[in-house]
N, C-alpha and C positions, 0 to 999 in steps of 0.2 A: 504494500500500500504506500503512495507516494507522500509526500509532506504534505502536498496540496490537495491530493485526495483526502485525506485525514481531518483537512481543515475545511474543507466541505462539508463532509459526516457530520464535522461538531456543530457546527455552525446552524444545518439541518436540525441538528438532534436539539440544541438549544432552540429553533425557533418553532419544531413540533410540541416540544414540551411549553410554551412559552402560549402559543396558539390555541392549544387546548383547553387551557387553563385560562384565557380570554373567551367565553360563550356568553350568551346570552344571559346567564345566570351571572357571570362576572359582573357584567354591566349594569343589569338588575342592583344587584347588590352593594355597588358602590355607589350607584345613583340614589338609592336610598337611607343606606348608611350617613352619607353625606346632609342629606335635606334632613336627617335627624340629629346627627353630633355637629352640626355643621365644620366650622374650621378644626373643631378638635376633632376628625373623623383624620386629621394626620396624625395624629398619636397610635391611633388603630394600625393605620395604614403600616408608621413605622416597626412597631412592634411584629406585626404581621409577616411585613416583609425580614427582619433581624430571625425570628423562627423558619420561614420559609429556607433563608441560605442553610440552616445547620440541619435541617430536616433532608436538602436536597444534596446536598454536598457528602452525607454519609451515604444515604443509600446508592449515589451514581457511583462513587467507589467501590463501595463495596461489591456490589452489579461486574462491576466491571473486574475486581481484581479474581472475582470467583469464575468469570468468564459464564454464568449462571445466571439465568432467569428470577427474578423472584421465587416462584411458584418451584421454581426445583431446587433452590438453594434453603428455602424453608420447609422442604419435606424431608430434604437430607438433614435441619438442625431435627424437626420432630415430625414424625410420621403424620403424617395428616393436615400438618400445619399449611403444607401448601395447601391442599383443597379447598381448606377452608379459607384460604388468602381467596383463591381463585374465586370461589363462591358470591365472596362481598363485591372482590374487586369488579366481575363481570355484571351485577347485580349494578351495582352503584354507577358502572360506565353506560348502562344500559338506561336509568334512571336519567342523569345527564344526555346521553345521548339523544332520547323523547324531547328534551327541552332544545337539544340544539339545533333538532330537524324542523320544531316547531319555530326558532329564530332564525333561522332562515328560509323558512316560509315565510314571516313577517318582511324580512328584509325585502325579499324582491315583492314582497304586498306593495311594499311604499316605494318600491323603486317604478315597479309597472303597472299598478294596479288589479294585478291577477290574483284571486283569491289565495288565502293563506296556507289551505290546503293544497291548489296547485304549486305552488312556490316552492313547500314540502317535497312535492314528489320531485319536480326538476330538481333541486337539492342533491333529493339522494341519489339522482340519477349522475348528477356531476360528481361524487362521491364516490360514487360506484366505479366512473371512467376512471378516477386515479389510478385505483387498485388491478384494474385490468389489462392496462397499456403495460409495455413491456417496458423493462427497466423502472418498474411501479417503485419503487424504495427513492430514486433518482429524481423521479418527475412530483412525487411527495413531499421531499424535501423542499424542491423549487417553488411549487403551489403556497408550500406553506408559509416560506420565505415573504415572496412577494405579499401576501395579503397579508403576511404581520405586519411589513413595512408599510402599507398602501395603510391600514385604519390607525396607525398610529401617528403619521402625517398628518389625517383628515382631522385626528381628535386633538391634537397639537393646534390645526387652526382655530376649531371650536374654542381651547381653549384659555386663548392670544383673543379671542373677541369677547370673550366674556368678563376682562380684568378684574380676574380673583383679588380678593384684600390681601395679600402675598405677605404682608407684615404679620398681622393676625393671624394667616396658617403658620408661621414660624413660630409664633409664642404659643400658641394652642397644642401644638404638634408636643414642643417641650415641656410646657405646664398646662394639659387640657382643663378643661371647665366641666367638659363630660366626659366620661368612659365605657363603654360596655363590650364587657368580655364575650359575649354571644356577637359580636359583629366581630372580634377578633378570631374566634375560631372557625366563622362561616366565612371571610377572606382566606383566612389560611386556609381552608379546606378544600374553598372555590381554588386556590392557587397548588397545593402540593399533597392535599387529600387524595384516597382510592387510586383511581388508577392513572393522575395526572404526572405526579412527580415520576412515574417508572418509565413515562410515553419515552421521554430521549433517553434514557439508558437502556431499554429493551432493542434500541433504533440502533444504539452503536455498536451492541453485541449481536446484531443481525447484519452492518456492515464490518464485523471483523475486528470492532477498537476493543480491544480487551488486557488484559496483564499491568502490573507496575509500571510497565515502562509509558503504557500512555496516561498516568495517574494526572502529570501536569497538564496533558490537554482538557481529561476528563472534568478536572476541578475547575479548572477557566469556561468551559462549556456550560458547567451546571449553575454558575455563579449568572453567565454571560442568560440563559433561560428564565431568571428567577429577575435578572434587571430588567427583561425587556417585556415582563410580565405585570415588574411594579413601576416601567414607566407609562404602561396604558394605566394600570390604577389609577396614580397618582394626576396623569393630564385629565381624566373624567372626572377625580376629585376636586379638583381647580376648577373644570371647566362648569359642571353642577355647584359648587359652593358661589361661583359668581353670578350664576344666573338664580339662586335663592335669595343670596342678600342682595340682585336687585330689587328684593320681593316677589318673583314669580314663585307659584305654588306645585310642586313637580306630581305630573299623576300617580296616582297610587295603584292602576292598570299597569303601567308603561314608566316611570319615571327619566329611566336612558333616554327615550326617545323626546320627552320634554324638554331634554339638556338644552340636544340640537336644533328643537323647534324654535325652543325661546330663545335661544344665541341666532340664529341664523333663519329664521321665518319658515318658508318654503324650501330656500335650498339646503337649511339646517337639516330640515326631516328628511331630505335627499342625502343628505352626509350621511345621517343616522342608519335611513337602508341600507349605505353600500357596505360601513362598518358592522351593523347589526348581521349582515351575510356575509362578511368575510373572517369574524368572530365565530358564526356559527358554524358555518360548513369548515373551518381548520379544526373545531371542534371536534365535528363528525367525523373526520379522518382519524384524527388522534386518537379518541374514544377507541374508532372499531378497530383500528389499527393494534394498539394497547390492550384493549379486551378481551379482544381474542388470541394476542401473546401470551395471555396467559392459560388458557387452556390447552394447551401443551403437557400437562401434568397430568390430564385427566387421563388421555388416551394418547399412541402416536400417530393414529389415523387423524386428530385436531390439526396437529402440526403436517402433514403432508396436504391437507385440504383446506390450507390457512386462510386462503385468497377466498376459495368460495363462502367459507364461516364469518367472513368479513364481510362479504357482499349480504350474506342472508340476516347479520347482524344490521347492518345498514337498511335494510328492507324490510324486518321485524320494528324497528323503533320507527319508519314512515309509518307504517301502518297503524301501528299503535294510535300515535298522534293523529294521524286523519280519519280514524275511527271514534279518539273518545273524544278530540280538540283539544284546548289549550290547558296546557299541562301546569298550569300557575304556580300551583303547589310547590312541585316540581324545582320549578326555579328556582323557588325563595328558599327551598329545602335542599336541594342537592348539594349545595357545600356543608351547610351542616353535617348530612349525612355522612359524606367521604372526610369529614374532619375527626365522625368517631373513630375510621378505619384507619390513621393515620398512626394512632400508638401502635396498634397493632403491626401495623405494617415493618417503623421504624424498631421497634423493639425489638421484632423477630431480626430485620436486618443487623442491627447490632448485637443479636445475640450469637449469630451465626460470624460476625467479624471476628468476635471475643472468642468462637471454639478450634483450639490445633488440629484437630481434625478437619477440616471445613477450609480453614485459612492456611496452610501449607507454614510458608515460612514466611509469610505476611502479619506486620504488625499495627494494627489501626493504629492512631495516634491518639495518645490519652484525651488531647481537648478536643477530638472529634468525639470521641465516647463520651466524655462529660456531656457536654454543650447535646449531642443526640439524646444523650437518658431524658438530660434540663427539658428539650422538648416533648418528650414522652411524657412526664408528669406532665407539663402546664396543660398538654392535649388533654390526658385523660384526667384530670381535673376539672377542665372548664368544659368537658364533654358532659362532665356528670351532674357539673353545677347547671346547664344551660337545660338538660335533661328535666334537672327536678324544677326548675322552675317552670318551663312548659305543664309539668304534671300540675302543676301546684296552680 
């Protein structure tokens, strides 16, 4: 593999993992978060984004140094433990996935006018052509590429016209006014939950980046996914807090798409579709992409028939959606969701780092293993706390 192949791969693998974790529930959820904590919804942000690096940075190594799947490197630490990864993880990408076919049916709603259903099926039909063109891993990469760069431009101009109070998010950000640990763990969640954080390390051990020796591209890569993740966050956080404290009121339907309306009129809402569809359908890729890497464990007829399990995966969550319609719930919940899956996920990865059997002559680094546990408590903490108060 060449230097510049290599740098390719990363590059792809960051901006798959970065893209997925941009859907329609992202945007949901920051456009919200925000019209609630207003300027202090940077304190969220930053906390968020500080867990996300040490959450994403252990598992891509580790991934990589075992040359191993999730799903097969946690059934070798305990028998069964992959399935049961597999199980949430496909569950939870499946769950997301309903939402991101349904936001990209919205997208091209507003872009053409075509109902939200048909919008859906073209979706998954564009979806579908990634995986099936030849040199699919290649042409995936580039898809993903371009459209992360294309909505983070658009949301950059959004929000340059919306002149956020930029002093106020700086003081809020360091000493908030408000806090809630239930929007920190549905960010992270939205960001490095279930089966988002695995999308690019799964991607580089299927383009051949594996071993100690590419540890230093691997780290820059996973760093390089998790910035380009939280600088869409943070431009919808700007661009939403200054169209609030002009006083506009964001809908409680749709609030992303408010952003763009109230920043930019008519051709705001036109910004909003092309990003609302190019968030969503790199979603779809990622998700089926991801999802179905992990069934691999189940049987090895999954893994010989990857392509078509992708395709029927992508064609089970249209249908879903243009059967039961819009998944709301869905949205507002799917980070939560993959945020309870995330101790799990991390814990098993670093438990399997920590065992000599498993890691050869590989030794994690102590303040990766710290700073990984540190985020396993806060996860399974404010899972439980966010839980009972729901019940309650």
């Amino acid at each position: 593999m060449t230097k510049k192949f290599k740098k390719q791969v990363l590059l792809g693998a960051a901006f798959l993992m970065a893209t997925s974790a941009i859907g329609p529930g992202f945007l949901t959820q920051t456009a919200l978060f925000t019209s609630q904590l207003l300027a202090s919804c940077g304190a969220v942000i930053m906390i968020s984004v500080i867990i996300d690096v040490f959450a994403q940075l252990n598992i891509w190594r580790i991934i990589t140094v075992s040359g191993k799947k999730a799903s097969v490197l946690s059934n070798e630490l305990l028998p069964g433990a992959g399935h049961v990864l597999t199980v949430l993880i496909v569950l939870g990408g499946l769950a997301f996935n309903i939402g991101n076919i349904s936001g990209a049916g919205l997208g091209l709603n507003v872009l053409f006018g075509i109902t939200v259903q048909q919008g859906a099926a073209i979706s998954a039909f564009i979806a579908i052509i990634v995986f099936v063109v030849k040199e699919a891993g290649t042409v995936m990469d580039w898809f993903v590429k371009i459209l992360g760069v294309l909505m983070i431009g658009l949301t950059l101009y959004i929000a340059i016209i919306t002149e956020p109070p930029m002093k106020e998010v700086v003081t809020n950000t360091i000493m908030p006014a408000k806090f809630s640990w239930t929007a920190v763990i549905t960010l992270v969640g939205g960001t490095v939950g279930g089966y988002i954080t695995f999308a690019g390390a799964h991607r580089l051990l299927d383009a051949g980046v594996l071993g100690e020796d590419a540890l230093k591209f691997v780290s820059r890569s996973s760093i390089t996914a998790i910035l380009l993740a939280s600088i869409m966050r943070i431009l919808l956080f700007l661009a939403a807090l200054g169209v609030v404290m002009k006083g506009y009121q964001l809908s409680v339907d749709n609030p992303a798409a408010s952003v763009y309306e109230f920043a930019g009129g008519k051709f705001g809402l036109k910004i909003f579709g092309i990003v609302m569809w190019a968030a969503s359908i790199t979603s779809v890729v990622g998700s089926a992409y991801t999802s179905i890497s992990f069934l691999k464990t189940l049987h090895p007829y999954m893994d010989r028939k990857r392509i078509w399990h992708i395709i029927f995966f992508i064609l089970i969550s249209a249908i879903i959606f243009i059967q039961w319609g819009k998944p709301i719930v869905i949205l507002v919940w799917a980070g939560t969701i993959n945020g309870f899956i995330l101790p799990l996920s991390l814990g098993l990865m670093l438990l399997a780092a920590n065992t000599k059997r498993l890691s050869a002559n590989y030794k994690h680094p102590l303040w990766l293993s710290i700073t990984g546990w540190a985020v396993v408590a806060i996860m399974l903490f404010t899972s439980i706390k966010t839980l009972l108060e729901q019940i309650g």
